[in-house]
C-alpha positions as CSV (number, residue, x, y, z in Angstrom):
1,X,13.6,26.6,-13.8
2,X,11.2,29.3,-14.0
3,X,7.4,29.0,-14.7
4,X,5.5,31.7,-15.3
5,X,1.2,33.1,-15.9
6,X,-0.7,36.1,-15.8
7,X,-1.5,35.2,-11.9
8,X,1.4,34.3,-10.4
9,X,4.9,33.9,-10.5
10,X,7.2,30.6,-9.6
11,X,11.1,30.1,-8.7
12,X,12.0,26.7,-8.3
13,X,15.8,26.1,-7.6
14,X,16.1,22.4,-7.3
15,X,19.5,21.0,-5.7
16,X,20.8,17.3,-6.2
17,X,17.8,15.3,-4.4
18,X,15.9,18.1,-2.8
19,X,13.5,20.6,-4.6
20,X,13.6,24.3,-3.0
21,X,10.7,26.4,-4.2
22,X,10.1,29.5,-3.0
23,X,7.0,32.1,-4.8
24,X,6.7,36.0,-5.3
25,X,2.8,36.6,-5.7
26,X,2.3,38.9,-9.1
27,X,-0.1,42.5,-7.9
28,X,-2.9,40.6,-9.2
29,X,-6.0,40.3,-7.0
30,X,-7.3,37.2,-8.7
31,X,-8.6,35.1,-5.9
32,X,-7.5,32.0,-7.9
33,X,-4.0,32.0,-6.0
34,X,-1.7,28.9,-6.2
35,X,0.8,28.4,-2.8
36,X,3.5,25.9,-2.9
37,X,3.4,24.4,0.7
38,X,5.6,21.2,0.6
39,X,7.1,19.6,-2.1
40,X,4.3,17.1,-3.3
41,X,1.3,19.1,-3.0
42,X,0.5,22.7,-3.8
43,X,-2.3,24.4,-2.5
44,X,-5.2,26.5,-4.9
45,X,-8.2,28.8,-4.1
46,X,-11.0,27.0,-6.9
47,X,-14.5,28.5,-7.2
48,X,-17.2,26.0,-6.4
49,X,-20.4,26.8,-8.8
50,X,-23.8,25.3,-7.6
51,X,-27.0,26.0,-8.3
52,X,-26.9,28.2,-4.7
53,X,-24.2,30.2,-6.1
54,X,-20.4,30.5,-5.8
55,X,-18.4,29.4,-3.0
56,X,-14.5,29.0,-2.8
57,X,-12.6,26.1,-1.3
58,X,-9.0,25.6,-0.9
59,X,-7.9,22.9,-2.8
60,X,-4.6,20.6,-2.6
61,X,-3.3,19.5,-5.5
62,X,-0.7,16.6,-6.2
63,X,2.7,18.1,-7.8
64,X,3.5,16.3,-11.2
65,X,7.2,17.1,-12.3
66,X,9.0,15.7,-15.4
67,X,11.7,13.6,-14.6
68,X,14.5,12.0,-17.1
69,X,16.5,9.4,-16.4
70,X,19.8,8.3,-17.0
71,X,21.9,5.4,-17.1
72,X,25.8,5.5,-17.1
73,X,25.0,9.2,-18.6
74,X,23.0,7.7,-21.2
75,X,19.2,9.5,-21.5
76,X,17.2,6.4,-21.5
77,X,13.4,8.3,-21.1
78,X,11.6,10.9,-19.5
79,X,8.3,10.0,-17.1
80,X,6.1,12.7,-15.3
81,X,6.1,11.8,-11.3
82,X,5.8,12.9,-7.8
83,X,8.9,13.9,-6.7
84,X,9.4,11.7,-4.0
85,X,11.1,8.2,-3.9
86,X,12.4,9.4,-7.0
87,X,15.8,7.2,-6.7
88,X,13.5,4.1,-6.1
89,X,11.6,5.3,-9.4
90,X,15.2,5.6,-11.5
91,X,16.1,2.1,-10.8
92,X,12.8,0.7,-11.2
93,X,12.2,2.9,-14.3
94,X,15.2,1.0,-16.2
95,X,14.1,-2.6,-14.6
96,X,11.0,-2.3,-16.8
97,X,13.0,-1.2,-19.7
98,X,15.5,-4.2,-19.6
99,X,18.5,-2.7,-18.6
100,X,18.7,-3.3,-15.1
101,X,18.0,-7.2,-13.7
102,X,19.6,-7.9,-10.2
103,X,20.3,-5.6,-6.9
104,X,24.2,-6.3,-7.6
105,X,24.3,-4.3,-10.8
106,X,23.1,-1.0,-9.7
107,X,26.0,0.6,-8.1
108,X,24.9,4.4,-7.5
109,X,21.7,6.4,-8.2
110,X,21.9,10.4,-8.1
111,X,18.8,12.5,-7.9
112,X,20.3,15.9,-9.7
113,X,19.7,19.7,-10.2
114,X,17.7,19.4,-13.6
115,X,15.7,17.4,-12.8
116,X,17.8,14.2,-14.0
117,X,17.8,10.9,-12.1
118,X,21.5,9.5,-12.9
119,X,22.1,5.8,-12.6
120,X,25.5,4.1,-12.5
121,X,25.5,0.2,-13.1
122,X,26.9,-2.6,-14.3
123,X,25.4,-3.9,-17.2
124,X,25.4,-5.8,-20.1
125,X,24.3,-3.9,-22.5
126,X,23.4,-0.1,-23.2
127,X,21.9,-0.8,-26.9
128,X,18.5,0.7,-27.2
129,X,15.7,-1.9,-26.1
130,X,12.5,-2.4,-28.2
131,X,9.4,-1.5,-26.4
132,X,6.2,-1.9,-26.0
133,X,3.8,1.0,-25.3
134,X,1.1,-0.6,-22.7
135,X,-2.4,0.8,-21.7
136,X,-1.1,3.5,-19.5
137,X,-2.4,6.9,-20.2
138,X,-0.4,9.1,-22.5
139,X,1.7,5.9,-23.2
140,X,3.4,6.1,-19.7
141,X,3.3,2.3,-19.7
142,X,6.3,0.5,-21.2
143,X,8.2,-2.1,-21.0
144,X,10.5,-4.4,-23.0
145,X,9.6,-6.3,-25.8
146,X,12.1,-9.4,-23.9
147,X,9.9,-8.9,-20.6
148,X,7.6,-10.2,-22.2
149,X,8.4,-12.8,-24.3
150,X,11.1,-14.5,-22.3
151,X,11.0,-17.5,-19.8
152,X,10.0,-17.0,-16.2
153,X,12.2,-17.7,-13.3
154,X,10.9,-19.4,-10.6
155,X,8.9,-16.9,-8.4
156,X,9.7,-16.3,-4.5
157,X,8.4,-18.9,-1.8
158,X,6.1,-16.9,0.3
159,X,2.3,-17.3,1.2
160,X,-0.1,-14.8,3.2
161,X,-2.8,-15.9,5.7
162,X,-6.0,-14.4,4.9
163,X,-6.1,-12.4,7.9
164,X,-3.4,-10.5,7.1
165,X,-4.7,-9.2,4.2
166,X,-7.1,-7.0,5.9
167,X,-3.6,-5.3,8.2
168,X,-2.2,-4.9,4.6
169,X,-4.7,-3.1,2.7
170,X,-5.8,-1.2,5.6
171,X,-2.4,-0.1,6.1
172,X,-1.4,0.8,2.3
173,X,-4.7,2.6,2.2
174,X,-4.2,4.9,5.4
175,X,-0.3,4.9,5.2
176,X,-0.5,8.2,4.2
177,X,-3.4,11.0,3.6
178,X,-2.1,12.5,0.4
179,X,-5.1,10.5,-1.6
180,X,-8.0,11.7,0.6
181,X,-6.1,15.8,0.3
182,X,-5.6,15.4,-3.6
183,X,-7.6,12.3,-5.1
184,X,-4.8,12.3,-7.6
185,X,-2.1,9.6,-6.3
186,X,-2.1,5.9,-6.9
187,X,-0.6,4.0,-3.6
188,X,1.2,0.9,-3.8
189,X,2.7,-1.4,-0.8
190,X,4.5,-4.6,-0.1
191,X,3.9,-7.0,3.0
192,X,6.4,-9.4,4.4
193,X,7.1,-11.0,7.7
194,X,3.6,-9.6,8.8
195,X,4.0,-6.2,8.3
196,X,4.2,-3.1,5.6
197,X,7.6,-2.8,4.3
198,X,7.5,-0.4,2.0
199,X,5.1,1.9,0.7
200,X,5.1,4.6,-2.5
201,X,2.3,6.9,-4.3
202,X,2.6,8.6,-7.4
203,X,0.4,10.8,-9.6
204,X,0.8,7.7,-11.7
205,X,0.1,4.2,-11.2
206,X,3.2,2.6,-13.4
207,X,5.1,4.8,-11.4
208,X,4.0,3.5,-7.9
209,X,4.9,0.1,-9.0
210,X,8.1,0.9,-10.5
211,X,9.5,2.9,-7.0
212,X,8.2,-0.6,-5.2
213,X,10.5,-2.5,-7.6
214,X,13.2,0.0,-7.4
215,X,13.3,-0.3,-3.7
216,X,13.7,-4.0,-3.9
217,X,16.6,-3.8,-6.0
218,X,18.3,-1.2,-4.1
219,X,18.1,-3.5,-1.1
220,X,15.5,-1.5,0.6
221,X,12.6,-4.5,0.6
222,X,12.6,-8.0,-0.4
223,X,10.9,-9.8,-3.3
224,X,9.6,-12.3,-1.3
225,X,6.3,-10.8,-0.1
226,X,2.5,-9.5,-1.6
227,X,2.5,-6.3,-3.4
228,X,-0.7,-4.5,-3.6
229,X,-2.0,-1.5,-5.6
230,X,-4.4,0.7,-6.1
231,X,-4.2,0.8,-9.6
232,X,-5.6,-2.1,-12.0
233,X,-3.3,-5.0,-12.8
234,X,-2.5,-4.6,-16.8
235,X,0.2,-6.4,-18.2
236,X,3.0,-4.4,-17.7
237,X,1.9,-4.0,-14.3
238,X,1.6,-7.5,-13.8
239,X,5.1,-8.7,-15.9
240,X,7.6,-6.6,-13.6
241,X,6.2,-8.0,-10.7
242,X,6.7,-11.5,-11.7
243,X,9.9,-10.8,-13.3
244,X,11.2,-9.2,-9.9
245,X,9.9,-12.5,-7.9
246,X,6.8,-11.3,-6.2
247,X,4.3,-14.2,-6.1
248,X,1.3,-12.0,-4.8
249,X,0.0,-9.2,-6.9
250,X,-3.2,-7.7,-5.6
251,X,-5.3,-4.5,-6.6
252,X,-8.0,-2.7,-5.3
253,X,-9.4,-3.1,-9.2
254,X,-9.3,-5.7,-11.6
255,X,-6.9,-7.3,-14.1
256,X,-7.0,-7.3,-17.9
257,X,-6.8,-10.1,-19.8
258,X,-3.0,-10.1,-20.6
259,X,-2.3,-9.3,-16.9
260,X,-4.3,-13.0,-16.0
261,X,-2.5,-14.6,-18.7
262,X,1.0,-13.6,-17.7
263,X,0.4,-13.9,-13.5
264,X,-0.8,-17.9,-15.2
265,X,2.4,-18.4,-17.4
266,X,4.6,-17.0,-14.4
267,X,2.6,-18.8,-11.6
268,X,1.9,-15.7,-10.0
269,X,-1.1,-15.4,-7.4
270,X,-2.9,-12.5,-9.1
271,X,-6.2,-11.1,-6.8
272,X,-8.7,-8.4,-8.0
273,X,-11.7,-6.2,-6.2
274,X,-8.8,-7.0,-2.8
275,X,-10.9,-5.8,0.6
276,X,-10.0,-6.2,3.6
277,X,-13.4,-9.2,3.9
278,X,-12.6,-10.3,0.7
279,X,-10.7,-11.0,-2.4
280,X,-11.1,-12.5,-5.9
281,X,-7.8,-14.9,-6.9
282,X,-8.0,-15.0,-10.4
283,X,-4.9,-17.7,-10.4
284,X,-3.5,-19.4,-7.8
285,X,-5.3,-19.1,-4.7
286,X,-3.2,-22.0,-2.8
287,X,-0.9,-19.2,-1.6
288,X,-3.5,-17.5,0.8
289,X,-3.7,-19.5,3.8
290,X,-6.6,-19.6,5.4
């Protein structure tokens, strides 16, 4: 892949699962220069214009790449993500589209050179699913239309003191300083057996959830624990944790009306404005101990 501007001048040769980038800097002596320096964050030279002049700062900014994703060779969509926890993100991409429903189907996930997430599984069925476009921006949020009509199964048995909640969000807010270098990346976590078990960010906050619930089907967390995010709990948010089995759903923000009413249908626990002194449990609160 090769991007190109008047400033400066990208290679990027990406290898199954790893992105290499290297740069050749054009003879331009534009101070606006752009530096790859790891593989989720790139680093630019803004100008800072106040009414004491013109300063420059170094900036780091979050890398958004597009991603599509395959199952059984089959294109199913295309998202734009941070390219990390990008076979997490494959599985849980197709779990909110319908195809994928249990850890024993998914049988091999490849992270390839075109930037193509190929998933192997055994499923029931590869017809195209009917969708439904939620409120994420650009119409990143979808899910299936079956998601979210069908019956609930019974959600995991797990509760949370009240004390722990403060480790938790503390934890899933300082787990990494990517947020405080870019102010660009949703973060999203999941606590069980009094501790963080998993953590993701993503330029996108569908996408942070969907690498949680890809991890849990790959075996890599369990179901049975509190999920928390930094993004606001709409309904498909809300929907693929309680089809996975989480009974906790927090957020930093609020829900939206279809989020409540789905966590209440599936007897979820859903909790809004969540600090580490306090939380708002919209439905029910019996699962936080106190």
């Amino acid at each position: 892949m090769l991007l190109k501007s008047s400033k400066t001048l990208y290679t990027m040769y990406l290898t199954c699962g790893k992105n290499h980038m290297s740069l050749k800097s054009s003879p331009s002596n534009d101070n606006h220069r752009t530096l790859m320096n790891d593989k989720v964050t790139l680093t630019h030279l803004s100008t800072v214009i106040t009414p004491a002049g013109y300063s420059q700062q170094e900036e780091k900014v979050a890398i958004e790449t597009p991603y599509t994703v395959a199952l059984n060779d089959e294109p199913i969509g295309s998202s734009m993500v941070l390219p990390v926890g990008l076979e997490e993100f494959g599985v849980g991409f197709l779990f909110g589209q319908g195809y994928i429903k249990s850890l024993q189907e998914v049988k091999e996930v490849l992270v390839c050179p075109e930037g193509r997430i190929a998933v192997y599984a055994d499923v029931e069925s590869m017809a195209p699913k009917e969708v439904i476009i939620t409120s994420g921006c650009g119409g990143t949020g979808k899910i299936s239309k079956e998601m979210l009509t069908g019956a609930f199964e019974p959600l995991q048995d797990y509760t949370i003191h009240f004390e722990e909640i403060k480790d938790f969000i503390l934890q899933v807010l300082h787990a990494s300083s990517l947020n405080q270098e870019t102010h660009c990346v949703h973060g999203c976590g999941l606590w069980a057996k009094g501790k963080l078990m998993a953590f993701y960010e993503d330029v996108g906050r569908h996408n942070a959830v969907d690498k949680i619930m890809g991890a849990i089907l790959l075996g890599r967390a369990p179901a049975r624990a509190a999920i928390y995010t930094t993004g606001r709990l709409t309904s498909d948010m809300v929907l693929k944790c309680a089809r996975i089995g989480i009974p906790i759903i927090m957020s930093r923000t609020a829900p939206s009306s279809l989020g409540l009413a789905i966590a209440d249908r599936a007897g979820a626990t859903l909790i809004g404005y969540a600090r580490p002194e306090r939380i708002n449990a919209f439905t029910h609160p019996e699962r936080i101990i106190m």
